[in-house]
C-alpha positions as CSV (number, residue, x, y, z in Angstrom):
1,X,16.4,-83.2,73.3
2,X,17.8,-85.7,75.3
3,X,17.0,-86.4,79.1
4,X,20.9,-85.9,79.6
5,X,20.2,-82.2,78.1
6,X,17.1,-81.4,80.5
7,X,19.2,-82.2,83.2
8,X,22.4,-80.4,82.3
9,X,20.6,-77.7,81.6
10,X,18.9,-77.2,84.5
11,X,22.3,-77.8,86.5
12,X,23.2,-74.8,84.6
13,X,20.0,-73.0,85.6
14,X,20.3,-73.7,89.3
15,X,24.2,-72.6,89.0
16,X,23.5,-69.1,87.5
17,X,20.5,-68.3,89.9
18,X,22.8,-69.2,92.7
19,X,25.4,-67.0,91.5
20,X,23.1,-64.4,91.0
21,X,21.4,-64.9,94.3
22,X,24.8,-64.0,95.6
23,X,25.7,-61.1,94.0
24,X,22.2,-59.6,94.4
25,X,22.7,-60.5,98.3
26,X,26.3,-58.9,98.5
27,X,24.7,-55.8,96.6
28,X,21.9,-55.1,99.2
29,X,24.5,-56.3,102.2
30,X,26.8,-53.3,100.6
31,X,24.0,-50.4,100.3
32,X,23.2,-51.4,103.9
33,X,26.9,-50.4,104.9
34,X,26.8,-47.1,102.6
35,X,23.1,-46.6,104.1
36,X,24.3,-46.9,108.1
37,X,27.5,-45.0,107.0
38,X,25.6,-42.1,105.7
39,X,23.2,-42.1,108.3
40,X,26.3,-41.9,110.7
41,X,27.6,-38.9,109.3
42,X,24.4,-37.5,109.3
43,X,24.2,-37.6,113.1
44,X,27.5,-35.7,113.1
45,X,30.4,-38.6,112.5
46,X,33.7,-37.8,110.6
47,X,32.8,-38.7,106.9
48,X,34.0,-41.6,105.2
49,X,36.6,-41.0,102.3
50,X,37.6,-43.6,100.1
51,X,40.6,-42.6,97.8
52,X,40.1,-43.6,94.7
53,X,43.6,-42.9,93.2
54,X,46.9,-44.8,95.5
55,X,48.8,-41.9,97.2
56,X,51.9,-43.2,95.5
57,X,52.2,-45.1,91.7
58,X,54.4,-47.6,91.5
59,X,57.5,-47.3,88.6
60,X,56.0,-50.2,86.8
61,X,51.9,-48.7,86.8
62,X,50.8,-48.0,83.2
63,X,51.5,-44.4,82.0
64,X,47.9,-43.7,82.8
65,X,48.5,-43.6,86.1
66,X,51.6,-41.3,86.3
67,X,49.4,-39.0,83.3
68,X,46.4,-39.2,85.5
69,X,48.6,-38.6,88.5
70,X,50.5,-36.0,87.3
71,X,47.5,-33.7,86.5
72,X,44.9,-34.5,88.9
73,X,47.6,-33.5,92.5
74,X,47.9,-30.2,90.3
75,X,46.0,-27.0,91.4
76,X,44.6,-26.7,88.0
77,X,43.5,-30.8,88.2
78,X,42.4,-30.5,91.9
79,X,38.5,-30.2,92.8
80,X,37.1,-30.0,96.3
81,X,34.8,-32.6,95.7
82,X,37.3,-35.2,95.1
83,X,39.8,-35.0,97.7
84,X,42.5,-37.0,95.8
């Protein structure tokens, strides 16, 4: 193995455990928000929905969407623990 190789490789090291360090960092940054959300709604606050599904689906959406759409805003497709 070349010197050249060492190097570039390690470039490549540092560079992946950067990235990583970064992701891992944004993960922990996000459980604090759930964490200080949840205990929010534990002291009483309105709680947080996020909808998963848009309210409306575009003409040009795959047909998963409309499918998806068009069974899940149905009383049979409806559950109360996804207010969609």
């Amino acid at each position: 193995m070349k010197h050249n190789d060492i190097t570039q490789s390690d470039f490549l090291k540092k560079t992946i455990y950067t990235i990583l360090s970064l992701k891992i960092q944004s993960f922990y940054m996000f459980l604090s928000r759930v964490n200080a959300q949840r205990s929010r709604e534990a002291a009483g606050a309105e709680i947080l929905t996020i909808p998963s599904f848009p309210k409306e689906i575009d003409d040009h959406a795959p047909s998963f969407f409309h499918e998806a759409d068009e069974y899940y805003r149905t009383a049979r497709g409806k559950h109360e623990n996804a207010p969609n």
